[in-house]
N, C-alpha and C positions, 0 to 999 in steps of 0.2 A: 458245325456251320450249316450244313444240309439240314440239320433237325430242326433250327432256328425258322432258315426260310420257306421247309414246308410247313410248319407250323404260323407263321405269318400269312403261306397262301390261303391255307385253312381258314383264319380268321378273316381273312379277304372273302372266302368262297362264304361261309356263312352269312357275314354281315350282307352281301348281296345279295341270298336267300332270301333272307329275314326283311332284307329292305322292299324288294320284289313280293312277300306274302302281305307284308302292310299295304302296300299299292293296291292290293287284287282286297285286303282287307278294308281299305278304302272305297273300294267300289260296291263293299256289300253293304257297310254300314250306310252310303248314301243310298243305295234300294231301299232298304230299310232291314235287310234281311241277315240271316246268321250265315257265317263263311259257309256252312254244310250248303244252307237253303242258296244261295248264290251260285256254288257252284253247279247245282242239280238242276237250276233254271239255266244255268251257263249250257249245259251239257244237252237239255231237253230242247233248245233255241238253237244249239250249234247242230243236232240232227232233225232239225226243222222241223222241231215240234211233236217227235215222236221218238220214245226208244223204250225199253224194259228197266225193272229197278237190278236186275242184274247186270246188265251191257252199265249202266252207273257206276255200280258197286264194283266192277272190275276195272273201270277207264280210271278211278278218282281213288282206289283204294280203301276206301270207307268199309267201316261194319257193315251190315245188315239195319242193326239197331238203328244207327246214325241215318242213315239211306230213310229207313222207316218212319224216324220222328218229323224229319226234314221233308218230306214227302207232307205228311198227315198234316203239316204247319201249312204247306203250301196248297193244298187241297181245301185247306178250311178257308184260307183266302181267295177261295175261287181263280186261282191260278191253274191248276191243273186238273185234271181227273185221270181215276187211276180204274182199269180193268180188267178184269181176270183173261190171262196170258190164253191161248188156244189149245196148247197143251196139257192145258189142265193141272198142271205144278204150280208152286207156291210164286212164282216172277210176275208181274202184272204189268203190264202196257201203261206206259205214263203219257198222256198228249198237253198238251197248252187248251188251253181253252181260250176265248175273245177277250177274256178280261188278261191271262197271262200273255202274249201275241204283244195284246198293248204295253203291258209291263214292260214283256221283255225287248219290243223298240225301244224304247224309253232309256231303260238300264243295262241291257248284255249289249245291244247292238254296241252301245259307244267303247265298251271294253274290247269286244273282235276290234273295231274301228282302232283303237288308242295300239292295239298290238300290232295291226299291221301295219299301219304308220311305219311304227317302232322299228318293227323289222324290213320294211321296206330301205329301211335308214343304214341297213346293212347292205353287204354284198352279199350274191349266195356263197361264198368261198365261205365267209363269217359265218353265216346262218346254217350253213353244214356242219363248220366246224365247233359251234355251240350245240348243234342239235346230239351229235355225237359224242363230243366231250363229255355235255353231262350225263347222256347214258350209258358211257364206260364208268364213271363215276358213280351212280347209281347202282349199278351190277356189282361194280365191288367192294360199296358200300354194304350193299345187300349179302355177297358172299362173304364178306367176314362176320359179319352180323351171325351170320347164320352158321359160323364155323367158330363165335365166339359162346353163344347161347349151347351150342353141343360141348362143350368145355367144361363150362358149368354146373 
């Protein structure tokens, strides 16, 4: 009986996933841009227009690769430019440029806007207790993961 209805919550917790990455996947295809490219303007617009392709690459998970093609796409569209970091390693300073500023009014603004709403619609007790749940869920998503792959 237990197995039944964790595995119902399971299909529950996915499907609200999946329905939630279609949302955020809706929001890129009407930019016009690929989920990578969406999120890297989400990320470059939410620290007001400045950050490294590392502080990226660590906040969103992504390869290098990914971070790098999604970059070079959105660079060729005069969205951003990209410059060698101060330190002199390979990480490069990413800023918006007048043409990305406008975009990203246009497209990330209404998506902060549609999430805080969203959460506003909460309590903090709720928004704590989401914020928390699913990063217990994640960690030990992550630790078996990682204690199933050493098995192997």
């Amino acid at each position: 009986m237990i197995y039944e209805e964790t595995r119902r919550q399971l299909r529950e917790l996915n499907a609200i996933y999946k329905e939630t990455d279609a949302i955020y996947g809706e929001f890129a295809k009407r930019s016009g841009l690929s989920d990578s490219a969406f999120w890297l303007m989400y990320s470059i617009y939410e620290a007001n227009g400045k950050c490294t392709q590392r502080e990226i690459s660590s906040q969103w998970a992504m390869s290098k690769q990914t971070v790098n093609s999604a970059l070079k796409g959105l660079e060729r569209n005069g969205y951003i430019t990209l410059t060698a970091a101060k330190d002199g390693k390979h990480s490069k300073y990413i800023s918006l440029t007048e043409k990305g500023v406008r975009f990203a009014d246009e497209n990330i603004a209404v998506v902060f806007k549609a999430e805080w709403l969203s959460l506003q619609e909460m309590s903090d007790t709720e928004r704590i207790a989401m914020i928390e749940s699913s990063r217990k869920f994640m960690e030990m998503l992550k630790s078996e993961k990682v204690d199933l792959l050493r098995d192997t």
